[in-house]
C-alpha positions as CSV (number, residue, x, y, z in Angstrom):
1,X,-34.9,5.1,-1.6
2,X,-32.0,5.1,0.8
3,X,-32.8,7.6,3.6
4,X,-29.4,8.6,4.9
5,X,-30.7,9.8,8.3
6,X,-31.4,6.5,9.1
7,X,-28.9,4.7,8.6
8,X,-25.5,4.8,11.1
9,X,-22.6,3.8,9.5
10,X,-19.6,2.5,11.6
11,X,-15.9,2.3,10.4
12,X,-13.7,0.7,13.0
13,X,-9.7,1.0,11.5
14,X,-9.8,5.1,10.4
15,X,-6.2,4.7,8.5
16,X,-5.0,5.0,5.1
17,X,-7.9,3.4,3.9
18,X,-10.4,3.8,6.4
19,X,-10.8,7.3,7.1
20,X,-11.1,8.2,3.6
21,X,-14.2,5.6,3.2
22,X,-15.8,7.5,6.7
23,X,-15.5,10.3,5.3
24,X,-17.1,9.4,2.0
25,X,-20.2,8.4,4.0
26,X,-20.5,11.1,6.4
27,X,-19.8,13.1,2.9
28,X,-23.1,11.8,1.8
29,X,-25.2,12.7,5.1
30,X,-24.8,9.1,6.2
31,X,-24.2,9.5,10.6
32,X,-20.3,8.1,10.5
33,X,-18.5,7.0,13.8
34,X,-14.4,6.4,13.1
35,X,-13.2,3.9,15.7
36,X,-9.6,3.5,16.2
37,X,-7.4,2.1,19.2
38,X,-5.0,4.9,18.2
39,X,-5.9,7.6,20.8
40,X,-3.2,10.3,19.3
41,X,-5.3,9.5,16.2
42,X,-8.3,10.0,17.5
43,X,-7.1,13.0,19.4
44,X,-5.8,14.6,16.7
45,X,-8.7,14.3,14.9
46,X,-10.9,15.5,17.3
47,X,-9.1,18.9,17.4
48,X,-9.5,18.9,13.4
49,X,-6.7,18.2,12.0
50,X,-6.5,16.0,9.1
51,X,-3.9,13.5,9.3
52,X,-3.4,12.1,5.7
53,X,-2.0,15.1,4.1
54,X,-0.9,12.8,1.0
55,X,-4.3,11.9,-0.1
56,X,-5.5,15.1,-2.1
57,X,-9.3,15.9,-2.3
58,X,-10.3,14.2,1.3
59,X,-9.1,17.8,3.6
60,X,-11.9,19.6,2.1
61,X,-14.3,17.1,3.3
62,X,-12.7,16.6,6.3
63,X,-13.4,20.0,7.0
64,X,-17.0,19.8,6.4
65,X,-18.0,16.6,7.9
66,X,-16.3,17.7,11.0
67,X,-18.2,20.7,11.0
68,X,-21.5,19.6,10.4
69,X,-20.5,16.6,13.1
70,X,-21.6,14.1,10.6
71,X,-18.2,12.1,11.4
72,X,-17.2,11.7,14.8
73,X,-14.3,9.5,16.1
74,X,-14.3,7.4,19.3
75,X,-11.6,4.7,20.4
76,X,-14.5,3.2,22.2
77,X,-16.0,-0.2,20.5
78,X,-18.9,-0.3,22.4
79,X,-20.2,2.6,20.8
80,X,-20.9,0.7,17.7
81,X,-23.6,-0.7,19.2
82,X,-25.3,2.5,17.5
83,X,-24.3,1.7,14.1
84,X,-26.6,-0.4,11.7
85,X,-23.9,-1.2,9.2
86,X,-20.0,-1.7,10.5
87,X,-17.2,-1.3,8.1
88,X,-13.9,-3.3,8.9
89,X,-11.0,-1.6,7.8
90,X,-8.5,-3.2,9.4
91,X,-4.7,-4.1,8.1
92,X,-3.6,-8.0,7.7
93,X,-0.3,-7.9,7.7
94,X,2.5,-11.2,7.2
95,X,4.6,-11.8,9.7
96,X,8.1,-12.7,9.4
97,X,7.6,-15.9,8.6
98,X,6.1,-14.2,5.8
99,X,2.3,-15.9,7.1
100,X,-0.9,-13.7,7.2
101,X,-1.6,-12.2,10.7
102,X,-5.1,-12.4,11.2
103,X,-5.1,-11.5,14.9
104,X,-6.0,-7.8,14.5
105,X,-9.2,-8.6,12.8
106,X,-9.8,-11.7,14.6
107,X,-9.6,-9.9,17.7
108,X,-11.5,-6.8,17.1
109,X,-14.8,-9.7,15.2
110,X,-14.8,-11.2,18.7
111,X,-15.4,-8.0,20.5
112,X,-17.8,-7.0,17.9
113,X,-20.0,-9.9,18.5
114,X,-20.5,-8.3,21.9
115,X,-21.5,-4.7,21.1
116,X,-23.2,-5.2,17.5
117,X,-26.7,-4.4,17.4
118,X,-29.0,-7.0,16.1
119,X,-30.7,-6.3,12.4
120,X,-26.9,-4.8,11.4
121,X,-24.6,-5.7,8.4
122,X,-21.3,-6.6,9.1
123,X,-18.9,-5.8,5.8
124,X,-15.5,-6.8,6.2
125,X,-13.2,-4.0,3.5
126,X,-10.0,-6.0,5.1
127,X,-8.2,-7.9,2.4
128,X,-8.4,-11.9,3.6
129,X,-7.4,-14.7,1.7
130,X,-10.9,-16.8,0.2
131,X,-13.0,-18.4,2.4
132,X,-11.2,-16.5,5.8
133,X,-14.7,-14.7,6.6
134,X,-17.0,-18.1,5.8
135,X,-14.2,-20.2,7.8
136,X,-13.5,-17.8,10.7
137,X,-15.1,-14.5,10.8
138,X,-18.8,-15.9,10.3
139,X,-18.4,-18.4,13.4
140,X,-17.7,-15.8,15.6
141,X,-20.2,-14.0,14.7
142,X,-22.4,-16.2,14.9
143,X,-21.4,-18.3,18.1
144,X,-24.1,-15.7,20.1
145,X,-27.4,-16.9,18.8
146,X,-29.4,-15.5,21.8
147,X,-28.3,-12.4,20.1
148,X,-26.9,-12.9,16.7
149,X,-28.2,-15.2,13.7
150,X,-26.5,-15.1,10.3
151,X,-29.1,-14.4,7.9
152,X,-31.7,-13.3,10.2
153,X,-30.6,-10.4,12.2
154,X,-27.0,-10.0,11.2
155,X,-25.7,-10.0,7.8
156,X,-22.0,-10.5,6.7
157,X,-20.5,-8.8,2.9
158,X,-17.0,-8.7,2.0
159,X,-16.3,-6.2,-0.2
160,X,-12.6,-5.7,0.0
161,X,-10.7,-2.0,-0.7
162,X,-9.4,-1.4,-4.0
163,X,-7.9,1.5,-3.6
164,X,-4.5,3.0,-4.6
165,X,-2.8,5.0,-1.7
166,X,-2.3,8.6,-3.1
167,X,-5.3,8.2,-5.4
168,X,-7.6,7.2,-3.5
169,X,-10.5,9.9,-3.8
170,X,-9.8,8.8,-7.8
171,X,-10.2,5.5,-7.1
172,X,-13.0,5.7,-4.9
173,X,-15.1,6.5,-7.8
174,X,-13.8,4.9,-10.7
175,X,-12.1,1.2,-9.2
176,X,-14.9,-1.4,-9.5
177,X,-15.9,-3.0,-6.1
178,X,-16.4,-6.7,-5.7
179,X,-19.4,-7.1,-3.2
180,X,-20.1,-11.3,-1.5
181,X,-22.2,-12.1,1.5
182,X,-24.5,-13.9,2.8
183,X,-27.5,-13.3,1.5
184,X,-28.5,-12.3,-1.9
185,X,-30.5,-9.6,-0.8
186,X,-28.4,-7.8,1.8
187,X,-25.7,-8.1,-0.7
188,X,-28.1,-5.9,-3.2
189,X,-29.1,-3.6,-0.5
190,X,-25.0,-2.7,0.4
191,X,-24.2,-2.4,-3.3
192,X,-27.3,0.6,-3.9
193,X,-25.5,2.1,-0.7
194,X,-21.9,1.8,-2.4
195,X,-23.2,3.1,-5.7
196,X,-24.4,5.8,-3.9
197,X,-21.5,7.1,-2.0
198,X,-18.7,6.0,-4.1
199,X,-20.5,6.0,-7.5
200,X,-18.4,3.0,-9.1
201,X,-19.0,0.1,-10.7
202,X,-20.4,-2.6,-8.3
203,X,-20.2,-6.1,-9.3
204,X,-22.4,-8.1,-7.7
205,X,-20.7,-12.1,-6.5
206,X,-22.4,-15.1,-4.7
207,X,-20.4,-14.9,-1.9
208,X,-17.5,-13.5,0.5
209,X,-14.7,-15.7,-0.7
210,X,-15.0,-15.4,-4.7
211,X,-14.8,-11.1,-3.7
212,X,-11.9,-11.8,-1.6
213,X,-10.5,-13.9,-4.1
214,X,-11.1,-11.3,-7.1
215,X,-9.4,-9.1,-4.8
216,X,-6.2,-11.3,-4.0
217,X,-6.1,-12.0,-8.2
218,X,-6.2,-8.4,-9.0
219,X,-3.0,-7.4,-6.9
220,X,-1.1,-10.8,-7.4
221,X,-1.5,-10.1,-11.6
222,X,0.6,-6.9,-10.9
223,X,3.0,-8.8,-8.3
224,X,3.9,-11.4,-11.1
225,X,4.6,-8.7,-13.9
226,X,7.1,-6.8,-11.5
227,X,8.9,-10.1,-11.3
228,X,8.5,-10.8,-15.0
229,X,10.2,-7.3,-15.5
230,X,12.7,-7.8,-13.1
231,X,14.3,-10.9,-14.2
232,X,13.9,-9.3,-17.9
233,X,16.0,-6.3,-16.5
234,X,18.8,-8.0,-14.7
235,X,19.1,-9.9,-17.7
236,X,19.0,-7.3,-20.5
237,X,21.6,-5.4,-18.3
238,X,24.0,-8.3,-19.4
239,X,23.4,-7.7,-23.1
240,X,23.2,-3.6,-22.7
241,X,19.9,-3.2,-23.7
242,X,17.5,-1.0,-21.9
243,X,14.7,-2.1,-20.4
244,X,12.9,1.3,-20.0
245,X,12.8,1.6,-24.0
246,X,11.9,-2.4,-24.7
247,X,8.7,-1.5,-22.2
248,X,8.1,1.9,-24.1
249,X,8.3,0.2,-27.5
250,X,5.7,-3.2,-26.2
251,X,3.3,-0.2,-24.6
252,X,2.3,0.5,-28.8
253,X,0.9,-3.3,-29.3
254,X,-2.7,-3.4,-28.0
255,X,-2.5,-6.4,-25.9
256,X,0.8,-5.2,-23.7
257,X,-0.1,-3.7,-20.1
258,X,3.6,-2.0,-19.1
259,X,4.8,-2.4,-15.2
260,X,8.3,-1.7,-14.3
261,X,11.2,-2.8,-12.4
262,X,12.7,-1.3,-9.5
263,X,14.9,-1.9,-6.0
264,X,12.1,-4.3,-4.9
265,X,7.8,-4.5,-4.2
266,X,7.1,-2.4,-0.7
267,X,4.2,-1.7,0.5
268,X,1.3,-3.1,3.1
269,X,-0.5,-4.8,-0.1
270,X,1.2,-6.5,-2.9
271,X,3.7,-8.6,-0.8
272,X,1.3,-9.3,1.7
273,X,-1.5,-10.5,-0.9
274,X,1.0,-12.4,-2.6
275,X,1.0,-14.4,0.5
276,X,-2.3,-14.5,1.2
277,X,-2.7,-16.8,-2.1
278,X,0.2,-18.8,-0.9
279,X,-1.3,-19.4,2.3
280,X,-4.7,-20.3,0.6
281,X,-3.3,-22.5,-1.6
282,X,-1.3,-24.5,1.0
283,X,-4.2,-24.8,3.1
284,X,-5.4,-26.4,-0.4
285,X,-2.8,-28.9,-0.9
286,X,-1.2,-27.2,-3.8
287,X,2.0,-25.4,-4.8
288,X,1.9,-21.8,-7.2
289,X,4.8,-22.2,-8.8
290,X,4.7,-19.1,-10.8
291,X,3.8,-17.1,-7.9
292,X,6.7,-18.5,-5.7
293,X,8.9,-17.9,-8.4
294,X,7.4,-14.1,-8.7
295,X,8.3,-13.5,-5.1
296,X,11.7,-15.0,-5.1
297,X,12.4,-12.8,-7.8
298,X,11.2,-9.9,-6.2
299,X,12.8,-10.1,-3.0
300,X,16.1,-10.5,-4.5
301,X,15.9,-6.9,-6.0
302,X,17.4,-5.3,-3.4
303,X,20.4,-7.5,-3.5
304,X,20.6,-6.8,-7.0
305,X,20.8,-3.0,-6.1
306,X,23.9,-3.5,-3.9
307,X,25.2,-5.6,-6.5
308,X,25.1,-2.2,-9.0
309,X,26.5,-0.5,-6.3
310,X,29.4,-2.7,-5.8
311,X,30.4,-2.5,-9.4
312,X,30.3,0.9,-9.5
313,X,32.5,1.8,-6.2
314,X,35.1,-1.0,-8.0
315,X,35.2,0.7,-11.0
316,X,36.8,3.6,-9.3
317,X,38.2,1.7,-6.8
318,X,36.7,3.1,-3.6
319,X,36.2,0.9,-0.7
320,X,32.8,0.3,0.9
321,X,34.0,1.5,4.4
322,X,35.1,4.8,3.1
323,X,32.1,5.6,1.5
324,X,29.3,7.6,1.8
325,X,25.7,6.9,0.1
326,X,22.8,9.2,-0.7
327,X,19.5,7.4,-0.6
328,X,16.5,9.6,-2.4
329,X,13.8,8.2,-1.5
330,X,12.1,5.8,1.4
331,X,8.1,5.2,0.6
332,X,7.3,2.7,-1.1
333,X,5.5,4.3,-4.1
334,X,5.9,7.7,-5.1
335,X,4.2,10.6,-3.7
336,X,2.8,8.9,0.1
337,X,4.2,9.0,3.6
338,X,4.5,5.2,3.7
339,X,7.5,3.0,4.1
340,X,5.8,0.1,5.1
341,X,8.1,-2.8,3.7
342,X,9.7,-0.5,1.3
343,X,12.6,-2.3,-0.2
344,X,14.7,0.4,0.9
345,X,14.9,-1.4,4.3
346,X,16.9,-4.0,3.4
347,X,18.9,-2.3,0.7
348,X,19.8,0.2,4.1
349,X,21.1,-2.7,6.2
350,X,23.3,-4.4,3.8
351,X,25.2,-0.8,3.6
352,X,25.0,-1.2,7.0
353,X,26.8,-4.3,7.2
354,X,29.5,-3.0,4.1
355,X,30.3,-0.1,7.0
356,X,28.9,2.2,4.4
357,X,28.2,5.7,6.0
358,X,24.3,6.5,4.9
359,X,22.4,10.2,4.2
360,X,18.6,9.8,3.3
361,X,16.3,12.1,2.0
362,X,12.8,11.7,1.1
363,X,10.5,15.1,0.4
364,X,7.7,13.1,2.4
365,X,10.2,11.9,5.7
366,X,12.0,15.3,6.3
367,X,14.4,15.5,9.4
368,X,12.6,12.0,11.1
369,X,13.7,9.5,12.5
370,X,14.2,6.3,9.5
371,X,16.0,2.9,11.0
372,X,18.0,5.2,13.2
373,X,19.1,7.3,11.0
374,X,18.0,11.0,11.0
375,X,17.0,11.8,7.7
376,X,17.8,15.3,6.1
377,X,16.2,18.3,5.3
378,X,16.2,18.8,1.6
379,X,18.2,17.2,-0.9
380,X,21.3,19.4,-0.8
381,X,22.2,18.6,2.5
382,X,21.7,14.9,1.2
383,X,23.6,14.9,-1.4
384,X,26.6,17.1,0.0
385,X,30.4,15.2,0.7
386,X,28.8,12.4,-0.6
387,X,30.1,9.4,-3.1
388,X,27.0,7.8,-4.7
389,X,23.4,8.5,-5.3
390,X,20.7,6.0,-4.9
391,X,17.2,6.7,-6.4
392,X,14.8,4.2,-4.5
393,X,11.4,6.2,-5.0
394,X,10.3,7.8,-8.1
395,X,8.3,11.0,-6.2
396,X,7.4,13.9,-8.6
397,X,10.1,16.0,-6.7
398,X,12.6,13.8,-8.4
399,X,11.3,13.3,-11.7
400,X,13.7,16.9,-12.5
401,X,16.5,16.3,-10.6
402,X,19.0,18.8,-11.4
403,X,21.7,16.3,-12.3
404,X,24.0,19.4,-14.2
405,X,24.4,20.9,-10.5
406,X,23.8,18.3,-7.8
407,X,27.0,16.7,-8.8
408,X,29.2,19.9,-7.4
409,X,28.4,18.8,-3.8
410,X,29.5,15.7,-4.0
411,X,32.8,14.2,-3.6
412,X,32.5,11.6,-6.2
413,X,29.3,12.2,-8.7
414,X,28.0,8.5,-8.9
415,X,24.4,8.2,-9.6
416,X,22.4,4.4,-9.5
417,X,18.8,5.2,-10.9
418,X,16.9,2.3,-9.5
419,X,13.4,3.5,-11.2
420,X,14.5,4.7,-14.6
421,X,14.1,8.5,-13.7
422,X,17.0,10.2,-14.8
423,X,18.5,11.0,-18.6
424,X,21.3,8.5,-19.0
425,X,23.1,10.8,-21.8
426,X,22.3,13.6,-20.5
427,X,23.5,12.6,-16.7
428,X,26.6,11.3,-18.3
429,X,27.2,14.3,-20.6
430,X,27.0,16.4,-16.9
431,X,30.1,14.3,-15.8
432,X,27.9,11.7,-13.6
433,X,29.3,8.4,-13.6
434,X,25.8,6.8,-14.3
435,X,23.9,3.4,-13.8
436,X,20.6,2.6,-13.9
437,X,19.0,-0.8,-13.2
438,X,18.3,-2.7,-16.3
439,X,20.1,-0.1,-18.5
440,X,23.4,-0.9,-20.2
């Protein structure tokens, strides 16, 4: 039996993905510290506020783990000293060479080998390419052996996150987790704890770099079918076929797993796991082709997106430096407050560079700040004296976008549907001069 009293559970990285796993432990009467070198963070949450207020289902237990001071935050690392099992939650992001940065992690393990407690597991969440935790994580750790031995008084798991940003209180419960470490029967122990407070399927693997590498596989399948649909669009957009219904029609055969194109692949994982593998397999002495391919394709999506545009401001011969641009939409994916490496950043410099006067509205980025631009208010002010529409983000607010009266505002009604959102006839039949990408 797994007495939750006694065990101390630290999560150091309380962000997107870590705060929602603290509070999933302190949910289950586990004692959960948050440590985070974000003090307005940690401020904030100490006067109660929940800060991800796109994640539905975690504000409710926010509320009660805070009040029964099962979760407490700190931005202090020494206190995790107190903690018998340590979470690392922390981002690896690529730089722009487009390398992994390591140094957050790397930096926060060596401090940690100074403040663990002996007879603790260390479990590293943080997506790393294979064999990053056996080649530099577990040297660290174990470079104090007056105080820390691997596999006698310290034990290391990787069990990276696997969770979707927006669902993640879903996908706590029903995403499989990929659990590697050291020793067979700390690895055992971790996944009856994991079963317990996420209640998915754990799969069990021999060590830390064939979970990372699961991981890496799982993410880098869905990066290569973006690109696959891509190129497939740009193409079919040639011969006036539409995408959107040749991936409706393959979803019937059995075997056919649909993804969809769009302005480009955001977001703090697929890119960056995509060059994770790249990394690894350098390191390796070997070239991905199909994964370089996938990523050259990808990255020229937002290119292709100005490329749309371009057509479209000829064919009513309107001048780049005279025109104005409604973006809707800058996250990523639809439905979170993140913009991190949306492709909408480069698609907004290049209209910087054509002189193109820009208006963004996002329901999720009202009247902030966005690459020094103020962003509006709601989507009429947006859309108002302006030429063109671009659709970046399919967010439920857009999914009914009144397309018979929108167009009244606007001095020309141009509308570019980047994520296959809107009804081409119907846009067209309300007057909209109408393009969507990889639609005739």
């Amino acid at each position: 039996m797994i007495l939750q009293e006694k065990i101390s559970v630290g999560v150091i990285g309380i962000g997107r993905i870590g705060l929602p796993t603290a509070l999933a432990f302190a949910d289950k009467n586990f004692n959960t510290l948050g440590i985070d070198i974000n003090k307005k963070l940690v401020d904030s949450i100490k006067r109660k506020k929940y800060p991800l207020k796109d994640e539905p289902g975690f504000e409710k237990i926010f509320d009660k783990v805070i009040k029964n001071k099962k979760f407490q935050v700190t931005t202090d690392i020494s206190k995790i000293s107190g903690c018998n099992i340590v979470i690392l939650s922390l981002p690896t992001p690529t730089n722009k060479q487009n390398l992994p940065d390591y140094s957050i992690i790397l930096s926060v393990v060596k401090k940690l080998k100074k403040n663990v407690s002996p007879n603790s597991i260390v479990i590293i969440e943080s997506t790393v390419e294979p064999g990053f935790v056996e080649k530099e994580i577990i040297p660290i750790l174990d470079g104090n052996k007056k105080r820390l031995q691997i596999g006698k008084n310290l034990g290391v798991i990787a069990c990276p996150e696997t969770a979707n940003p927006g669902q993640i209180l879903k996908d706590f419960k029903k995403v499989p987790r990929f659990i590697g470490g050291t020793e067979k029967n700390i690895v055992e122990t971790i996944s009856k704890i994991y079963k317990k407070v996420f209640n998915p399927n754990v799969i069990l693997l021999e060590n830390c770099k064939t979970a990372n590498a699961a991981k890496l596989m799982t993410n880098i399948f869905r990066y290569v079918n973006i690109a696959m649909v891509n190129e497939l669009a740009v193409l079919f957009e040639k011969d006036k076929i539409d995408i959107w219904k040749v991936i409706n029609v393959s979803s019937k055969k059995y075997n056919f797993e649909p993804h969809f194109p769009g302005s480009g692949v955001g977001g703090p994982c697929l890119p960056s796991n995509s060059f994770q593998m790249l990394n690894y397999a350098q390191n390796n002495k070997q070239k991905l082709k199909i994964l370089n391919s996938s990523k050259e394709v990808n990255e020229e999506m937002p290119q292709h997106v100005i490329k749309l545009l371009l057509g479209l401001l000829k064919s009513i011969k309107k001048s780049t430096d005279t025109t104005t641009v409604s973006i809707l939409g800058i996250a990523y994916k639809p439905n979170v407050k993140d913009a991190q490496s949306s492709p909408v950043i480069e698609i907004i410099q290049k209209l910087k560079q054509l002189k193109v006067k820009i208006k963004i509205y996002d329901p999720y980025f009202e009247d902030e700040n966005f690459m020094s631009i103020r962003t509006e208010k709601n989507i009429i002010d947006c859309v108002k004296n302006s030429n063109v529409i671009i659709i970046i983000t399919a967010h439920d607010k857009f999914l009914k976008l009144e397309t018979t009266t929108l167009n009244s505002h606007m001095k020309t009604p141009i509308l570019l549907d980047t994520r296959g959102i809107v009804n081409a006839k119907q846009a067209r039949s309300n007057g909209w001069i109408y393009k969507g990408l990889g639609r005739a």
